[in-house]
C-alpha positions in Angstrom: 98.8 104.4 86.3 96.6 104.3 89.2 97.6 105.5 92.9 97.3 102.3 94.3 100.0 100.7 92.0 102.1 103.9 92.0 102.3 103.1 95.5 102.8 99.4 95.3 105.6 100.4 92.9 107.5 102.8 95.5 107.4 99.9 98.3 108.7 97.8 96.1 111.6 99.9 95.2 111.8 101.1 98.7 112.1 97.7 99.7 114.4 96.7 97.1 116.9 99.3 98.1 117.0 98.7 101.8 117.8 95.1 101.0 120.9 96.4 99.5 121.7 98.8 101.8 121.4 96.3 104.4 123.3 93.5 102.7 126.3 95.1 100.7 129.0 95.8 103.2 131.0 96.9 100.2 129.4 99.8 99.6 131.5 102.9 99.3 130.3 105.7 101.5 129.3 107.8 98.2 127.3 104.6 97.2 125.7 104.4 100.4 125.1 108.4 100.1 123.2 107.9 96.7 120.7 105.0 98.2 120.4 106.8 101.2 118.6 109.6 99.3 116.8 108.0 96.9 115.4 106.7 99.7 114.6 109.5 101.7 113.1 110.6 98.5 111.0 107.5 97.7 109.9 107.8 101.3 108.8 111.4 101.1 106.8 111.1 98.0 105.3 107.9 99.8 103.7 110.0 103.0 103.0 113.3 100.8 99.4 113.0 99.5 97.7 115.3 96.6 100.7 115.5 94.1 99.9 115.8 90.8 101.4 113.2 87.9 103.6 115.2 86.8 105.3 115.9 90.4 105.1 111.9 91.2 107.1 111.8 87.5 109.8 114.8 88.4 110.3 112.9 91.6 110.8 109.5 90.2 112.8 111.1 87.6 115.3 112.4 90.3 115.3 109.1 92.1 116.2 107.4 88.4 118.9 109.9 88.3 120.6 108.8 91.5 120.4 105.0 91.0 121.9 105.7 87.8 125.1 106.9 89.6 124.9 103.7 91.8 124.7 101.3 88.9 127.3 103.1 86.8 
């Protein structure tokens, strides 16, 4: 996968997740917790450039791992 549509991919997923952040006042705090750092984690690997594939894949692979707690 290119760079460019790695990155379009990450907005998009940012995005996606500060839309229900913003717009699920139900959230329990450990929910909001989980979001909140796949977030910060989706953000970091946004602004750090020169990472190889397989870092970009460990990190999305972390960030997989704690929407999974949010979703089950």
């Amino acid at each position: 996968m290119s760079r460019l549509k790695q990155n379009q991919n990450i907005d998009n997923l940012i995005q996606s997740i500060t839309i229900i952040t913003k717009n699920q006042c139900s959230l329990s705090e450990q929910d909001k917790t989980v979001l909140d750092e796949a977030l910060e984690r989706l953000q970091k690997l946004k602004q750090k450039k020169g990472k190889t594939n397989q870092q970009i894949l460990e990190e999305i692979a972390k960030v997989i791992e704690l929407l999974t707690k949010f979703f089950v």
